[in-house]
C-alpha positions, -999 to +999 in steps of 0.1 A: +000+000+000+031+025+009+045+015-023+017+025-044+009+057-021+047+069-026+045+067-063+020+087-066+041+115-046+072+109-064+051+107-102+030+139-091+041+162-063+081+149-069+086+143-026+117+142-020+131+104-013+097+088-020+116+074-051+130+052-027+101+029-026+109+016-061+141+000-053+135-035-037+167-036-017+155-004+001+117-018+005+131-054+021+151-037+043+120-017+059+098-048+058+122-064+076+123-038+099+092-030+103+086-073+112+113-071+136+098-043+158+063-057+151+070-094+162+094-079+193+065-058+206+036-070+201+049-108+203+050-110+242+017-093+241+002-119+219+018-147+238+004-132+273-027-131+260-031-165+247-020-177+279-044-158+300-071-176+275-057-206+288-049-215+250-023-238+257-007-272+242-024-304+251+002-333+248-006-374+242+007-397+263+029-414+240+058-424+268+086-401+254+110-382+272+103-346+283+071-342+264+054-335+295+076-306+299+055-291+268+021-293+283+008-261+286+031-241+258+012-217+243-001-226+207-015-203+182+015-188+186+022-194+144-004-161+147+031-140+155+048-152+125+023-151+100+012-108+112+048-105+112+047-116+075+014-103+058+014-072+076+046-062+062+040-076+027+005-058+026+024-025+033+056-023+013+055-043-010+040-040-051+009-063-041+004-072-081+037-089-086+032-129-092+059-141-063+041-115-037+006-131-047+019-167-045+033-156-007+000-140+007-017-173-004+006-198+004+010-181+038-024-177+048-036-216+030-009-233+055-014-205+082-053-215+081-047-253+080-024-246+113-053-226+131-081-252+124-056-282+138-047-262+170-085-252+170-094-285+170-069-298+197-081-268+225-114-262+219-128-295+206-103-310+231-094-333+205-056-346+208-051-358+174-062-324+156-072-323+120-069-355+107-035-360+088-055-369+056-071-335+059-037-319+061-021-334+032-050-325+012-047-291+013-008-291+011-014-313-024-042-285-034-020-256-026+010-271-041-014-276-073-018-237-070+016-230-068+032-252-098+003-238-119+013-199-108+046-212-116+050-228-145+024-211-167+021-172-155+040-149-179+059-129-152+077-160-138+107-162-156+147-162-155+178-145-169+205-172-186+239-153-182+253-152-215+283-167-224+315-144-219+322-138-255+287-123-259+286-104-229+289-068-235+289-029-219+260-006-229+272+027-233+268+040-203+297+015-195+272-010-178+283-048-180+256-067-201+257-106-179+223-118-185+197-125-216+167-113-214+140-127-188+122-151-209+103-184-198+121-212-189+121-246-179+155-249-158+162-250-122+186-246-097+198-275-072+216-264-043+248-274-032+261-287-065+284-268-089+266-259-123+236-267-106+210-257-133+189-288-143+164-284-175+135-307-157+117-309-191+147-325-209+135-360-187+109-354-215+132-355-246+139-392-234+104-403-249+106-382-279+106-350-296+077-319-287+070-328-254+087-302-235+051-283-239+043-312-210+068-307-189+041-296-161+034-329-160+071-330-139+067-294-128+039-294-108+039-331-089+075-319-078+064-287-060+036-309-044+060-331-031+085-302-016+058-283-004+038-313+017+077-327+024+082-292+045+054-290+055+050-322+074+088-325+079+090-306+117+061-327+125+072-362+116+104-358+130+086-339+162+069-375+172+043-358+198+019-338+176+030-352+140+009-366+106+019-403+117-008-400+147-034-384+127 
């Protein structure tokens, strides 16, 4: 919203160092600012609060070792994290780009899925929360969103750096690295020198002019990262995880 507002000043009125706003190092820096101070004063508050509520964690018996000790920890807490996240977002940032979309949803999809679990657990005083099945379901349907958003919007794309005998200076004596943005069906892998993979050349093994399939890859492996995060604290967690639900 500040974006947009300083903008306008800087296109019509000229304010002095509202120009600022349209540099994205200078906007991430006051979003993550801005989280800081939000999550450090209002965080304690918010934590206080649920534990006046009584809105506290509720543990199974499942025999392990210190898991009493987490009886009573306040839940909900997630609450801090996501504010800490949206509000920003909703303030500095341009709210049309593709990436800032596919945050605001993804965000609020997993921080709603979170909310109805813990809902569930304190005031349903059911242990086991929303089902695991329930769960995995919407991680499969938002990871369906985001490999579509991905793969076919126009604004998602990447910049090849050019090989050294065709990069060039402008004449303004700026170094020319990168192509043009264009569409693109590579990746990056981390950890792994020349790390870009072309997923749709797993394609080219069956034959030729199927790379206009390679969703088919795309999308089933951002499903699988996304529900493998997702679920990965809580499997490894062993007192509130998937495997009980």
């Amino acid at each position: 919203m500040l974006y947009y507002l300083f903008e306008y000043l800087d296109t019509h009125y000229d304010l002095a160092g509202a120009g600022l706003f349209q540099y994205i190092s200078f906007r991430s820096a006051i979003a993550f600012i801005f989280s800081l101070l939000f999550s450090t004063i209002y965080g304690k508050q918010i934590i206080n609060y649920l534990q006046h509520k009584q809105v506290g964690e509720s543990v199974r018996d499942l025999g392990l070792e210190g898991q009493v000790e987490k009886a009573g920890t306040p839940t909900m807490g997630g609450i801090i994290i996501i504010l800490a996240t949206i509000i920003p977002v909703l303030l500095i940032s341009k709210i049309d780009n593709v990436y800032i979309i596919i945050l605001l949803v993804t965000t609020i999809w997993m921080g709603t899925i979170g909310f109805i679990d813990d809902y569930i657990k304190i005031f349903r005083k059911n242990k086991q929360g929303l089902k695991g099945r329930f769960k995995v379901l919407g991680q499969i349907t938002l990871g369906v969103f985001v490999g579509l958003m991905l793969y076919f919007h126009p604004d998602v794309t990447m910049k090849e750096k050019l090989p050294q005998k065709f990069q060039y200076e402008t004449e303004e004596g700026v170094p020319v690295l990168f192509a043009e943005a264009q569409k693109s069906t590579k990746t990056t892998i981390p950890f792994l020198k020349n790390n870009e993979l072309d997923y749709a050349g797993v394609l080219d093994l069956f034959g030729d002019g199927l790379r206009d399939y390679a969703w088919i890859i795309f999308i089933p492996i951002i499903i699988f990262i996304i529900t493998a995060v997702s679920n990965g604290a809580n499997l490894t967690d062993g007192i509130d995880g998937l495997a009980a639900g």
